[in-house]
C-alpha positions as a printed Julia matrix, in Angstrom:
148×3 Matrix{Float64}:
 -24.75  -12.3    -9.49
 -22.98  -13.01   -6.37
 -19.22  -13.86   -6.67
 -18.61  -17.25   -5.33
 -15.98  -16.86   -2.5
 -12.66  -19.66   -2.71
 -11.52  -18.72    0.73
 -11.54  -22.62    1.94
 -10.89  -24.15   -1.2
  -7.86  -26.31   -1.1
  -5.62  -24.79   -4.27
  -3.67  -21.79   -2.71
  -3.71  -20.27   -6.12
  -7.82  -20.25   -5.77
  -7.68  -18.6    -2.05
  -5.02  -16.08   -3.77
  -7.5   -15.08   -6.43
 -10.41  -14.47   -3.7
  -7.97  -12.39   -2.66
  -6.14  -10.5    -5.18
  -8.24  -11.68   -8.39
  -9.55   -8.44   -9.75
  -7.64   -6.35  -11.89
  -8.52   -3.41   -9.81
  -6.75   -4.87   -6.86
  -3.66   -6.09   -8.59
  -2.84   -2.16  -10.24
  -3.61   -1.03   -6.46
  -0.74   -3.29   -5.7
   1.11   -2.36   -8.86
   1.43    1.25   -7.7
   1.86    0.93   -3.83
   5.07   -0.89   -4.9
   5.89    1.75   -7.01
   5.44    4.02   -4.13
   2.41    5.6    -4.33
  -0.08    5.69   -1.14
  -2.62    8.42   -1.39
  -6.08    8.17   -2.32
  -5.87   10.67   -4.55
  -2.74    9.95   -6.02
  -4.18    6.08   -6.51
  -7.6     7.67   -8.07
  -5.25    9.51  -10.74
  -3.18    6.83  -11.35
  -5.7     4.35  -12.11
  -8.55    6.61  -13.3
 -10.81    4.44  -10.97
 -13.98    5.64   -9.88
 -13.69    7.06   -5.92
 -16.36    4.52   -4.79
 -14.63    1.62   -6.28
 -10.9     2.63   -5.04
 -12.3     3.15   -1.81
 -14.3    -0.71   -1.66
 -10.79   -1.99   -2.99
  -8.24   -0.25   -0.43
 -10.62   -0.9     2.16
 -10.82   -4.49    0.9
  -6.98   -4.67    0.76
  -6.33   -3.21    3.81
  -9.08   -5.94    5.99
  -6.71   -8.82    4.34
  -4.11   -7.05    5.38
  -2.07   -6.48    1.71
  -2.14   -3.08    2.8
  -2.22   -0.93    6.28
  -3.41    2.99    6.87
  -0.91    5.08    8.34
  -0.61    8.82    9.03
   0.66   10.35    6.0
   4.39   10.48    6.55
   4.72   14.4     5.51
   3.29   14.78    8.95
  -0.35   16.46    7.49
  -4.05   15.45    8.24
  -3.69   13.2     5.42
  -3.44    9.1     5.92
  -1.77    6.61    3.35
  -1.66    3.25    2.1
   1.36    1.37    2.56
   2.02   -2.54    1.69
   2.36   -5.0     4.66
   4.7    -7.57    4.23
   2.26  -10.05    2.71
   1.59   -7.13    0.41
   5.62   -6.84   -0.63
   5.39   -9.97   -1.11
   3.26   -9.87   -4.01
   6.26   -8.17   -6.09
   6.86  -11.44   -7.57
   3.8   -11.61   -8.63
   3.13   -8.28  -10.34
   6.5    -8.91  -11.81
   5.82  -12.42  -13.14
   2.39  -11.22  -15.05
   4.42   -7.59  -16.22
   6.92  -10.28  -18.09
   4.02  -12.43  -19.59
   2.39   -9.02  -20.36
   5.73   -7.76  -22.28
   6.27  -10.98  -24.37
   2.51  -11.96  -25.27
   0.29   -8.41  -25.27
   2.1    -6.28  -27.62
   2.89   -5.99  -31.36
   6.53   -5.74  -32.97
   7.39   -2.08  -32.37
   4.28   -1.62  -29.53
   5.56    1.01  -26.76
   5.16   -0.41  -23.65
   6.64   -1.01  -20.07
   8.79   -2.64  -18.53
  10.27   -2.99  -14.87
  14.14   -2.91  -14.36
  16.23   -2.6   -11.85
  16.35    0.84   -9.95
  19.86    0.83   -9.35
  21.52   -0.05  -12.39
  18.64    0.96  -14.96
  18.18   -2.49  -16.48
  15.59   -4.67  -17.14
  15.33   -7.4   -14.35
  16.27  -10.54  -15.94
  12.76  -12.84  -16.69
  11.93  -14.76  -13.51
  12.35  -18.38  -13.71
  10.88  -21.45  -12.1
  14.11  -23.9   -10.88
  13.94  -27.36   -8.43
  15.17  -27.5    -5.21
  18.32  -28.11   -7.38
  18.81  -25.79   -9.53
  17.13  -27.38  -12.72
  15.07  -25.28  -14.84
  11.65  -26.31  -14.99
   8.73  -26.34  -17.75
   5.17  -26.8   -17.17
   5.29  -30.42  -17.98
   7.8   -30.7   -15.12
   5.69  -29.63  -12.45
   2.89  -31.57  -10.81
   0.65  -30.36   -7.69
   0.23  -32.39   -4.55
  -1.65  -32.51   -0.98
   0.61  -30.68    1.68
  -0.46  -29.34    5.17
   0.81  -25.17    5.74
């Protein structure tokens, strides 16, 4: 069955998902922001089959979440590094790596979890806040018709 593209549909969390919306594509992201940009370092990370990697990178890199670059160790090699739309996904990977850590494990469950490189500390949970500063909670948040 052919996947129904959302590329014109007018929710921008729709268009992200025909973007970004397979799991496959958001551990890609995962590990290019934890710095890894080979193939072959990508194919052992995820334990992903070398036709599907391939279909995803290449996928990533014509929506340009990712660009090909010679490898910076100066060999034959080329890598995968994250444009800036791709960086910008952090918040993202971070958001669902929170949800993940509070809702997907049991009391005493090993797990991740992302802190800050500097200081060795988990980040502190991301938070959704008004224009002025208030806290918000779903039921404070409505969506409305705005032109990008």
């Amino acid at each position: 069955m052919k996947r129904k593209s959302l590329a014109g549909n007018a929710c921008p969390i729709a268009r992200t998902l025909d973007l970004i919306g397979d799991w496959w594509s958001l551990l890609i992201i995962r590990d290019a922001l934890e710095g890894i940009s080979r193939f072959s370092d990508f194919e052992k990370s995820l334990e992903i089959a070398k036709n599907m990697l391939s279909t995803r990178l290449k996928g990533l890199v014509e929506r340009d979440i990712l660009r090909l670059v010679p490898a910076s160790d100066g060999s034959a090699y080329k890598e995968y590094v994250l444009t800036e739309k791709g960086r910008a996904l952090q918040t993202v990977i971070v958001a669902l790596s929170q949800w993940g850590g509070e809702f997907m494990f049991e009391p005493g469950e090993s797990g991740s979890v992302m802190v800050d490189a500097q200081k060795r500390k988990p980040i502190r949970k991301l938070e959704l806040l008004s224009a002025d500063g208030r806290q918000l909670a779903p039921e404070d948040i409505a969506t409305t018709s705005t032109a990008y």
